[in-house]
Residue frames as qw, qx, qy, qz and C-alpha x, y, z in Angstrom:
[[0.677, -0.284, 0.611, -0.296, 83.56, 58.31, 84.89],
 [0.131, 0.432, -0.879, -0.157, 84.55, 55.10, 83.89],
 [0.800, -0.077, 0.417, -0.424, 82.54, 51.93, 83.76],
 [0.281, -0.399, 0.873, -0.019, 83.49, 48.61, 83.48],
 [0.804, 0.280, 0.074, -0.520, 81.46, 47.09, 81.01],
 [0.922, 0.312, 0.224, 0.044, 82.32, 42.84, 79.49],
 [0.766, -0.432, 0.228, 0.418, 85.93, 43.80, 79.66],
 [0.330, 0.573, 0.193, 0.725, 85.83, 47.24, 78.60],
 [0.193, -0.510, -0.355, 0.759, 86.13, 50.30, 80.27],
 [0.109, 0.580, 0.544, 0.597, 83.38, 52.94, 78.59],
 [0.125, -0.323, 0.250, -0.904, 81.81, 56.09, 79.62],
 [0.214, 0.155, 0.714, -0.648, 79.21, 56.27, 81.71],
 [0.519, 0.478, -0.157, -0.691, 76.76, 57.49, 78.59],
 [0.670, 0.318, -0.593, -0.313, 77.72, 54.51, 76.72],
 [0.085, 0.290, -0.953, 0.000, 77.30, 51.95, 79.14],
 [0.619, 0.167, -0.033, -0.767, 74.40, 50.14, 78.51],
 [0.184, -0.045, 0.976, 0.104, 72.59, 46.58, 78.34],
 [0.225, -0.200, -0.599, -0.742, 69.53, 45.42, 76.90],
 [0.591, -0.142, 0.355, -0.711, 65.86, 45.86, 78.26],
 [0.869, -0.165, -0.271, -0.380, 65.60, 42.28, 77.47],
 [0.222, 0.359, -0.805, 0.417, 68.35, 41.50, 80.02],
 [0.585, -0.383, -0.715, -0.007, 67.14, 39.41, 82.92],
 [0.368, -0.132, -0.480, 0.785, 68.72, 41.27, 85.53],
 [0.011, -0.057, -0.131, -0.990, 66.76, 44.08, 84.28],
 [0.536, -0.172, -0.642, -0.521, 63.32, 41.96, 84.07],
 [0.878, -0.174, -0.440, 0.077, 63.59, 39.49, 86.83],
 [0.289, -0.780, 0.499, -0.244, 66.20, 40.88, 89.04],
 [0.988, 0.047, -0.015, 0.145, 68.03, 38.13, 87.80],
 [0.723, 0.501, -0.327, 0.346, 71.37, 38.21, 89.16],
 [0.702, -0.603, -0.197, 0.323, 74.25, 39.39, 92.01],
 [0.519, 0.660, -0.182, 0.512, 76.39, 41.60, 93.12],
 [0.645, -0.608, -0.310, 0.344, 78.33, 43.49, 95.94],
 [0.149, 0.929, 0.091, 0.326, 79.86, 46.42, 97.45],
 [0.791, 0.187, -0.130, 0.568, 83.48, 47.31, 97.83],
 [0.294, -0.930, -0.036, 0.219, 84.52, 49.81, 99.75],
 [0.567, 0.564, -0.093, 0.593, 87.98, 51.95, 98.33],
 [0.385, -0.903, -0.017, 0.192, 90.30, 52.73, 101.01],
 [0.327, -0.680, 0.597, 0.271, 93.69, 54.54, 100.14],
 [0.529, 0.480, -0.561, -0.417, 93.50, 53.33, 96.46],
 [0.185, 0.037, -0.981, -0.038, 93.19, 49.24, 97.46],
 [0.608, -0.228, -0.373, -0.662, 89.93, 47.48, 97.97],
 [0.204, -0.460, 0.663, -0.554, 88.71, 46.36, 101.42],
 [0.650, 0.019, 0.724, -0.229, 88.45, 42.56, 101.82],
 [0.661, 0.327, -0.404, -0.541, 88.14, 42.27, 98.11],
 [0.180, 0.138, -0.970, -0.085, 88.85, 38.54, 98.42],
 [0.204, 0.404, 0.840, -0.298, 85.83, 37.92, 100.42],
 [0.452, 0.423, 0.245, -0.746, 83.96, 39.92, 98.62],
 [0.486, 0.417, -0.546, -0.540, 84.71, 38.30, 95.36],
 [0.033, -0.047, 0.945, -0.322, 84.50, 34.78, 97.37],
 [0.336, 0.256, 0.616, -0.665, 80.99, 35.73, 98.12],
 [0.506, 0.570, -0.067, -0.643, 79.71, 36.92, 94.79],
 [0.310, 0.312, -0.861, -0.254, 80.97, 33.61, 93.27],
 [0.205, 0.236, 0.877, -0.365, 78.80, 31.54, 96.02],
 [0.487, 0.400, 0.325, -0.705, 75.79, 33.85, 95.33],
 [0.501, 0.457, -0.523, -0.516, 76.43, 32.86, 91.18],
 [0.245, 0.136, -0.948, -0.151, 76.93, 29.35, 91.61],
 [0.147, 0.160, 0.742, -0.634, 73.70, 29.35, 93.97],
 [0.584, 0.447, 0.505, -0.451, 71.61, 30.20, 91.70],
 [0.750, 0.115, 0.615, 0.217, 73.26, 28.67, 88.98],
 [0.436, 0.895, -0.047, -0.084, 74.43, 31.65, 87.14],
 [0.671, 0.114, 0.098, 0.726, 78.53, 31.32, 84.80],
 [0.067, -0.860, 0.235, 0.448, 80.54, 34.34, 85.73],
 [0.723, 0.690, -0.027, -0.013, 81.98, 34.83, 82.41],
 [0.399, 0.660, -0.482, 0.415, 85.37, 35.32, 83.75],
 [0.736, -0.142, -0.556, 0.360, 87.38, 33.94, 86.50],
 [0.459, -0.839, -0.174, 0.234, 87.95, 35.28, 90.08],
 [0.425, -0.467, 0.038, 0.775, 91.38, 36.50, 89.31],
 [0.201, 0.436, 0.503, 0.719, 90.39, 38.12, 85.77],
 [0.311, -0.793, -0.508, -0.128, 87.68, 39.70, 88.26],
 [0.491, -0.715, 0.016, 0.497, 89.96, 41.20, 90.83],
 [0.487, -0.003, 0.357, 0.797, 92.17, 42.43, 88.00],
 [0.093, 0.552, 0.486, 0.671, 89.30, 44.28, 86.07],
 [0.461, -0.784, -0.415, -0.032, 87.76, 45.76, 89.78],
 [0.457, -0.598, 0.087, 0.653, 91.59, 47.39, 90.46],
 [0.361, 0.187, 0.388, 0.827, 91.43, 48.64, 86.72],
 [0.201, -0.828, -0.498, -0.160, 88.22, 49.98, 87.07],
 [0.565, -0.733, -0.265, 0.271, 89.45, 51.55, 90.27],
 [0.502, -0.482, 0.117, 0.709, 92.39, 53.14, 88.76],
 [0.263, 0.319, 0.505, 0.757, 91.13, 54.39, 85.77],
 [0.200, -0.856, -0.428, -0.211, 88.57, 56.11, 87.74],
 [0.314, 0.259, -0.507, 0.760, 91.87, 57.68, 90.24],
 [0.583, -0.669, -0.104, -0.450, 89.51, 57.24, 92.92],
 [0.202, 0.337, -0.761, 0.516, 91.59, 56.78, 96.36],
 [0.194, 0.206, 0.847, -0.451, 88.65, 56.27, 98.66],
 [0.367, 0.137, -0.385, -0.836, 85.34, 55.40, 97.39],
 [0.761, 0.013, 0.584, -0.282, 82.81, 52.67, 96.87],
 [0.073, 0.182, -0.877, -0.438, 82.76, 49.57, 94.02],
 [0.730, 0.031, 0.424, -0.535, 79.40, 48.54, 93.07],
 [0.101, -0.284, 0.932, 0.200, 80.13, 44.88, 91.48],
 [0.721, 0.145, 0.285, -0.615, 77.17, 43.25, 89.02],
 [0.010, 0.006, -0.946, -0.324, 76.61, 40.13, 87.20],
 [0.584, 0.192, 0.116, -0.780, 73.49, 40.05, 85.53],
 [0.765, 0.331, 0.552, 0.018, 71.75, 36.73, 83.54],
 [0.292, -0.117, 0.739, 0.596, 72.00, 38.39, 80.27],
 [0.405, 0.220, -0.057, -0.886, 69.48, 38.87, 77.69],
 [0.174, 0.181, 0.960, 0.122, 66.83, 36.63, 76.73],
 [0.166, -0.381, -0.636, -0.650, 63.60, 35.90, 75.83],
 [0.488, -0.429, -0.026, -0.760, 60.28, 37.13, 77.55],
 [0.903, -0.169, -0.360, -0.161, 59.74, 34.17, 80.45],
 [0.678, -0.632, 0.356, -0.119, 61.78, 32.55, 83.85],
 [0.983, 0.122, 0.017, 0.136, 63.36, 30.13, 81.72],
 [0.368, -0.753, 0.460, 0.292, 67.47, 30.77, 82.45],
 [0.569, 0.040, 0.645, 0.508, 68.34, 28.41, 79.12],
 [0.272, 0.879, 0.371, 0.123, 66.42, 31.01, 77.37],
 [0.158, -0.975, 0.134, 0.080, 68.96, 33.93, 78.20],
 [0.836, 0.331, -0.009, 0.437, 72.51, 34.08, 77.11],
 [0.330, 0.527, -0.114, 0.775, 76.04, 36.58, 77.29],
 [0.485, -0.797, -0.349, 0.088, 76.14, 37.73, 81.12],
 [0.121, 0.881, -0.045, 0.455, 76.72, 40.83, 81.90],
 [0.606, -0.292, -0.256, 0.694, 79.84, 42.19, 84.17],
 [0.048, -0.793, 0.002, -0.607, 79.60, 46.00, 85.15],
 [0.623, -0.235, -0.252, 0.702, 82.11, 47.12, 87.87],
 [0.148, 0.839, 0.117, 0.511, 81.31, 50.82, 88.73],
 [0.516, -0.189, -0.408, 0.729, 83.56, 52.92, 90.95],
 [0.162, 0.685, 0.205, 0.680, 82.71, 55.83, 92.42],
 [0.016, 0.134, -0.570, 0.810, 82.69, 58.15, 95.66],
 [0.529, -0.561, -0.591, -0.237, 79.61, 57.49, 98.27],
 [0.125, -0.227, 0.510, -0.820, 78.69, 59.46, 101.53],
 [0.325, -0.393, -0.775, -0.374, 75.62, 57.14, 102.87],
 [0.328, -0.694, -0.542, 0.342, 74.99, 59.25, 106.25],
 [0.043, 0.908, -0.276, 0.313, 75.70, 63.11, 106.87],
 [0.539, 0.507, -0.467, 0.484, 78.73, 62.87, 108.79],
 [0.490, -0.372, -0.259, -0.745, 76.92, 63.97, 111.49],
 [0.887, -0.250, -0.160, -0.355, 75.22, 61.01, 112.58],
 [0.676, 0.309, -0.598, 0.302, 78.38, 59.19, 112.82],
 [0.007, -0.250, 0.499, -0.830, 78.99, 61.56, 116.16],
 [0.371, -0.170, 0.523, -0.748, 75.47, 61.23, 117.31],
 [0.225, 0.144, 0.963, -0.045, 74.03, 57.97, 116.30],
 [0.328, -0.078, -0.467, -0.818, 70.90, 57.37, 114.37],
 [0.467, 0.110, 0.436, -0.762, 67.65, 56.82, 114.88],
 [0.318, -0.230, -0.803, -0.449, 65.39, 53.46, 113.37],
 [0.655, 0.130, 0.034, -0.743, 62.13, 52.29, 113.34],
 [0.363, 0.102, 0.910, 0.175, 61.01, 47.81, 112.68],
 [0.431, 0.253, -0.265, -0.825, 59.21, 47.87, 110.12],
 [0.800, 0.083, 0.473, -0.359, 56.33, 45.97, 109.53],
 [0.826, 0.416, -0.323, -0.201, 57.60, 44.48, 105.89],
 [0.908, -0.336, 0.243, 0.064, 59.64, 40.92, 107.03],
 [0.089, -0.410, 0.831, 0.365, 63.19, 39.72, 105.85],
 [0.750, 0.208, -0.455, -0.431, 62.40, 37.12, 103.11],
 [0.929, -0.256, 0.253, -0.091, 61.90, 33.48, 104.48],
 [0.039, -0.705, 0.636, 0.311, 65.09, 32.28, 104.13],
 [0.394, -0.142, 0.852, 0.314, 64.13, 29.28, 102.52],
 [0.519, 0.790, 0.299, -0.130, 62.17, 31.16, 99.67],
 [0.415, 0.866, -0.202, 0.193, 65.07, 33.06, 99.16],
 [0.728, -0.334, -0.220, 0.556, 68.73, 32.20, 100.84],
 [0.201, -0.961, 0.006, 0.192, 69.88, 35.47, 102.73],
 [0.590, -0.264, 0.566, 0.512, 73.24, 33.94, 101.42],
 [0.493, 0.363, 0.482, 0.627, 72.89, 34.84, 98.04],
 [0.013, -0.652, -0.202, 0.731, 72.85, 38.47, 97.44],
 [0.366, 0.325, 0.643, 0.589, 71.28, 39.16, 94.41],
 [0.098, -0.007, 0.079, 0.992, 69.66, 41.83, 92.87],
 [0.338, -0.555, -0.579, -0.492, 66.50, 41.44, 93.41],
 [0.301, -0.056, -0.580, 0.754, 66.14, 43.85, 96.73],
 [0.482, -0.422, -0.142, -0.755, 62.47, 45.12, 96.74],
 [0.673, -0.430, -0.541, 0.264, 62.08, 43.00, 100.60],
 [0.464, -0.164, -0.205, 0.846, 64.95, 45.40, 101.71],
 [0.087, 0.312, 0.483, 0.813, 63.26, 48.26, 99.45],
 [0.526, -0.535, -0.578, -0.321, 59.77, 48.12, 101.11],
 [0.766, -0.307, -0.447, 0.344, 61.62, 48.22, 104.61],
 [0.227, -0.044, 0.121, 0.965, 63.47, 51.80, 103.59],
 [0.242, -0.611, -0.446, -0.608, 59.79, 53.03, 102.71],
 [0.623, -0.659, -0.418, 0.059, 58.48, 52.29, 105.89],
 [0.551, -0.523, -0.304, 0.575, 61.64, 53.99, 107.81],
 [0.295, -0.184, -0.151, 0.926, 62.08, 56.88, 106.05],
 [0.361, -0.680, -0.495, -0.404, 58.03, 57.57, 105.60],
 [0.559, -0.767, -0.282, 0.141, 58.61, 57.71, 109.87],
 [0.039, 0.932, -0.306, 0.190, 62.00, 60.17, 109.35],
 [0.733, -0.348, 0.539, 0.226, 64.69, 57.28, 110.07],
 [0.201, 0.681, -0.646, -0.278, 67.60, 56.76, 107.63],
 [0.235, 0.195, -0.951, -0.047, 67.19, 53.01, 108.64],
 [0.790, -0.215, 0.048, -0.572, 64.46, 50.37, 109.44],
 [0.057, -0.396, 0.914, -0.067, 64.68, 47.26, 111.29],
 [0.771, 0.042, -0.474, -0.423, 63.59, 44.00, 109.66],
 [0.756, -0.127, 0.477, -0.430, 62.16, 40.90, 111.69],
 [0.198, 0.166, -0.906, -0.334, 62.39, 37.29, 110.27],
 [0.493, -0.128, -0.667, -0.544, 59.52, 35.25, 110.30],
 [0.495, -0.565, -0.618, 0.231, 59.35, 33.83, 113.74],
 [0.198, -0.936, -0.061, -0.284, 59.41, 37.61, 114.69],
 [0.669, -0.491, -0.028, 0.557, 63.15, 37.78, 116.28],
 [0.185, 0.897, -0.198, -0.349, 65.53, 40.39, 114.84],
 [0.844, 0.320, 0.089, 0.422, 67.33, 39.85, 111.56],
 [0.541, -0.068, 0.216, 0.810, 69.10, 42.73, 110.18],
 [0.244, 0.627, 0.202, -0.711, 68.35, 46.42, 108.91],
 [0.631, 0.682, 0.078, -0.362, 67.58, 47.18, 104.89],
 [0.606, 0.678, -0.347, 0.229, 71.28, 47.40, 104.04],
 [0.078, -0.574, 0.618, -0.532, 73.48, 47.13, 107.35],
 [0.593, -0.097, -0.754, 0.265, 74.03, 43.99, 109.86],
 [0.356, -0.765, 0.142, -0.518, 72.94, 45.20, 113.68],
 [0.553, 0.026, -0.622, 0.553, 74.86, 44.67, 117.13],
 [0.532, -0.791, -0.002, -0.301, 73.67, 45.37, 120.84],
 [0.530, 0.260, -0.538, 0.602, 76.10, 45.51, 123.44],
 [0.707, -0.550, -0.353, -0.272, 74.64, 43.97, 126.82],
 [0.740, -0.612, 0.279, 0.019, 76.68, 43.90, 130.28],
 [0.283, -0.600, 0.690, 0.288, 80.18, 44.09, 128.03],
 [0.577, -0.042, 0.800, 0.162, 79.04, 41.45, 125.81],
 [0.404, 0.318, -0.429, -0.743, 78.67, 42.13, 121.78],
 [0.600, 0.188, 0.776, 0.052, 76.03, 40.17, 120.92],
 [0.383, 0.409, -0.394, -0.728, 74.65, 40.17, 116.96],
 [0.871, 0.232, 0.162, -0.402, 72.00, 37.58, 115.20],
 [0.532, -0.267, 0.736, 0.323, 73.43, 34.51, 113.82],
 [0.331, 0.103, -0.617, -0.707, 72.94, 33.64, 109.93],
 [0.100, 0.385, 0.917, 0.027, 70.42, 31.11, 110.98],
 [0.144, 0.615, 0.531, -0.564, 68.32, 34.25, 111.41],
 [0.514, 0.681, 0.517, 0.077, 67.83, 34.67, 108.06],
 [0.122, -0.917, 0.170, 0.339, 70.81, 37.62, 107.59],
 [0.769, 0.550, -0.230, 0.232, 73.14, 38.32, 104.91],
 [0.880, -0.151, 0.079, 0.444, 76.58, 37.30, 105.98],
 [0.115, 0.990, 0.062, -0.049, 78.05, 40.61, 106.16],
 [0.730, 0.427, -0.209, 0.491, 81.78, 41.32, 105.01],
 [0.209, 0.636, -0.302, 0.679, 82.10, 44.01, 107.54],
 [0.817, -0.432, -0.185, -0.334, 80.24, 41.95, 110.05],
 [0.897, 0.268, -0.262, 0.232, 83.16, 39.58, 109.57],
 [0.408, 0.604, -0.251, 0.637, 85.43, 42.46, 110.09],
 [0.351, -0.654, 0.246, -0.624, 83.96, 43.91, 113.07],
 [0.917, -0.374, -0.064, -0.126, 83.57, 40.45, 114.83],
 [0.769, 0.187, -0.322, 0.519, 87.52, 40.01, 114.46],
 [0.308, 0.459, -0.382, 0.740, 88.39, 43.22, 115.85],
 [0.730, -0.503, 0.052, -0.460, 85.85, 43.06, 118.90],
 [0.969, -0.068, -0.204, 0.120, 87.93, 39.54, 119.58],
 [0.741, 0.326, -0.165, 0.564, 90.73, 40.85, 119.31],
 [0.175, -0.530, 0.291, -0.777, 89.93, 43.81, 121.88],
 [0.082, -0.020, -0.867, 0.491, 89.10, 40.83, 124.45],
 [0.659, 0.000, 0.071, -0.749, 85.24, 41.21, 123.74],
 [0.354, 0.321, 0.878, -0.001, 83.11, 37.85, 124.20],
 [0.265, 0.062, -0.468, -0.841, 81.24, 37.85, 120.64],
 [0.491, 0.194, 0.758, -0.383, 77.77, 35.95, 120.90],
 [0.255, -0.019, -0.517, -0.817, 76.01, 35.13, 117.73],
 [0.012, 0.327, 0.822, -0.466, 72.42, 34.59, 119.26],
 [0.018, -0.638, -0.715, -0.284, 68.76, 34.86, 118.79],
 [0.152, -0.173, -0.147, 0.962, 67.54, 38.62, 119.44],
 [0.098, 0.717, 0.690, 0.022, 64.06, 39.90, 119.94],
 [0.081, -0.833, -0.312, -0.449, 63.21, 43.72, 120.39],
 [0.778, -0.617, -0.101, -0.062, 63.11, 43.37, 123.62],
 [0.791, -0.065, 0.040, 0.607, 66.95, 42.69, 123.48],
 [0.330, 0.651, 0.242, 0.639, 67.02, 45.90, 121.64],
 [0.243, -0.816, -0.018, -0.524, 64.97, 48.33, 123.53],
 [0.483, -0.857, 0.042, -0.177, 67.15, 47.23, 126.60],
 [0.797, 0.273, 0.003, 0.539, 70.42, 46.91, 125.43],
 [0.399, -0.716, -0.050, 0.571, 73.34, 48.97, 126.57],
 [0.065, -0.479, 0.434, 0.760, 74.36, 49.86, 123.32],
 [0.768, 0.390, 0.503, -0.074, 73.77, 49.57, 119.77],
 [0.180, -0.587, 0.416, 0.670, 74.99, 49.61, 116.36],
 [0.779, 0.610, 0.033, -0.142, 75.22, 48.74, 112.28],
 [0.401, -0.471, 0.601, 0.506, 77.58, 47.56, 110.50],
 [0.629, 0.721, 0.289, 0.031, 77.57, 47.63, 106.48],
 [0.615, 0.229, 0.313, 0.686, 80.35, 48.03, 103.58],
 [0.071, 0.720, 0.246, 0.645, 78.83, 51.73, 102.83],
 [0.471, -0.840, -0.092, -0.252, 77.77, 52.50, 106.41],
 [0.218, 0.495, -0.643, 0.543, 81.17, 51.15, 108.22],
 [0.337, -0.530, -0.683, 0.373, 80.05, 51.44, 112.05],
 [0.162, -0.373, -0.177, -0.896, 77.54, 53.52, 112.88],
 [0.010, -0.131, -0.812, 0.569, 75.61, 53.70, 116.31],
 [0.503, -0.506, -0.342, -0.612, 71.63, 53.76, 116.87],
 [0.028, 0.003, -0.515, 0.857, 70.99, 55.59, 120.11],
 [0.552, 0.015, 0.577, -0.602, 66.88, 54.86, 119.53],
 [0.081, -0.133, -0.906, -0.394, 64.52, 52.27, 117.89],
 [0.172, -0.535, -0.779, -0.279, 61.03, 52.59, 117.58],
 [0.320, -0.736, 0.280, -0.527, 61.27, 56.36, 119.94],
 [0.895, -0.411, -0.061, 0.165, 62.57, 54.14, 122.70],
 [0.042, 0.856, -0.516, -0.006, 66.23, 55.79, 123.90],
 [0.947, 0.120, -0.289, 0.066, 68.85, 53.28, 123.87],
 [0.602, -0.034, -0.393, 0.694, 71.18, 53.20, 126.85],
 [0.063, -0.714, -0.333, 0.613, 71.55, 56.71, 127.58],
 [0.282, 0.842, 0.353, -0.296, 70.72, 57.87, 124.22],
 [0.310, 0.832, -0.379, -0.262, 74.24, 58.63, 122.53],
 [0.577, 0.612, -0.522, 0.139, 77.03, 56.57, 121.29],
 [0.815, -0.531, 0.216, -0.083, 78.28, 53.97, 123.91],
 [0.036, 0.909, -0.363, -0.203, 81.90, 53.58, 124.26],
 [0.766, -0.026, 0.641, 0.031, 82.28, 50.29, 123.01],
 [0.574, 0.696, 0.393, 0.178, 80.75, 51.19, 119.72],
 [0.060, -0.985, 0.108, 0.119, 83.15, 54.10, 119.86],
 [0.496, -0.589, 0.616, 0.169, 85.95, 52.11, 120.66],
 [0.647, 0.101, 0.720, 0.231, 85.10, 49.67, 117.66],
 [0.434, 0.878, 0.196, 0.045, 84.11, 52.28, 115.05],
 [0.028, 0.917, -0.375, -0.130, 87.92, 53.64, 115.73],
 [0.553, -0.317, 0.753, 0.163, 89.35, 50.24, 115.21],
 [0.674, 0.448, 0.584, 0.071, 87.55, 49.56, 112.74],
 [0.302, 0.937, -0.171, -0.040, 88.85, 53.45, 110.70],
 [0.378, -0.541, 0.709, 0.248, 92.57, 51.99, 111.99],
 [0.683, 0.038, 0.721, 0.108, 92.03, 49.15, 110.22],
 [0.598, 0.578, 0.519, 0.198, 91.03, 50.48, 106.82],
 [0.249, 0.958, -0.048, 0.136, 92.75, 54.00, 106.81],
 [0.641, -0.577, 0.422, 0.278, 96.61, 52.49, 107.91]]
């Protein structure tokens, strides 16, 4: 394996930063994840869009420009001859001294790793998964913007305890005023009387890339999209449900909290959009 390392490609063995990096300290930094379909990267523009917002947000210099970026993220990709796969895409602070102080810290790190990912059994895909809310919140979104995806994911982290302590692959997180945000890693959709709804960003949710995706092609199949406030309640009687997430794709959840959902399997909406959504990325 290849890694991308400050505009080198190195082994895996030799890539390496220091333990006084920030990123490493502090979860000081950002990154994002890239799906590899059919040797080209899916949405890379937004993704590299995003991961520039998240830097300038919290006031970290990508050492290199956006196209230099895209350029090193398709070498990466081909030096690894990976045709379908995942990209996991960091920018770290750098190393510094002991302390918060960001003028203290210097030389940020780029690291671009490709490699193959399977985040369900296969499985599930067919018969939908099973969550659980967990009791740990989304972060307040004005402690932390949901907009900036950095690396600092022990919120999410804490959430994944909780669901797979109860045997769930996924757990769903609350926002502060107690509506629904979003699971650990994965955006969520319910699908009421024909109508896809999914949480707006006010609710405290990261602005998913595949969110993005899925909301286009729902439009485009003559669904009404709602982005709207969502309790439980919305949940546990909802005709469908789903996830949506760079790793996961679409992926249905048939119960929440033991509560069946609909009638318990894969509603044919989510069906219908989980095959649009494979058109779309395996054409």
């Amino acid at each position: 394996m290849k890694i991308y390392l400050n505009g080198q490609l190195v082994s895996k063995e030799d890539a390496t930063v220091s333990v006084f990096d920030h990123g490493l300290l502090y979860g000081d930094g950002v990154f994002e994840g890239i799906r590899i379909y059919s040797g080209k990267c899916f949405l890379l523009d937004e993704h590299i869009e995003r991961l520039y917002e998240s830097a300038r947000a919290i006031r970290l210099e990508i050492p290199i420009d956006e196209q230099e970026m895209e350029k090193a993220i398709n070498e990466t990709v081909a030096a690894n001859e990976l045709t379908d796969g995942y990209i996991r895409l960091v920018v770290t602070r750098g190393s510094g001294s002991l302390g918060l102080d960001i003028r203290r810290t210097s030389d940020p790190q780029v690291i671009i790793i490709a490699d193959k990912i399977s985040l369900y059994p296969p499985e599930l895909y067919e018969q939908g998964l099973k969550i659980i809310t967990a009791s740990t919140l989304r972060n307040h979104p004005q402690a932390l913007s949901p907009r900036i995806k950095s690396l600092n994911y022990l919120n999410n982290i804490l959430a994944k305890i909780e669901g797979t302590d109860a045997g769930c692959l996924e757990a769903l997180m609350m926002n502060h005023k107690g509506e629904v945000a979003e699971c650990t890693g994965d955006n969520i959709f319910i699908v009421k009387n024909g109508v896809l709804r999914t949480p707006s960003t006010d609710a405290g949710i990261l602005d998913g890339i595949t969110r993005r995706a899925v909301i286009r092609l729902a439009r485009e199949a003559g669904l009404t999209v709602e982005e709207v406030t969502l309790t439980r309640h919305d949940i546990y009687v909802c005709d469908e449900c789903f996830l949506t997430g760079s790793a996961a794709e679409v992926i249905a959840v048939i119960e929440l909290d033991g509560r069946p959902i609909g009638d318990g399997k894969p509603g044919e909406i989510t069906k219908d959009l989980k095959e649009r959504f494979v058109k779309l990325t395996r054409s």
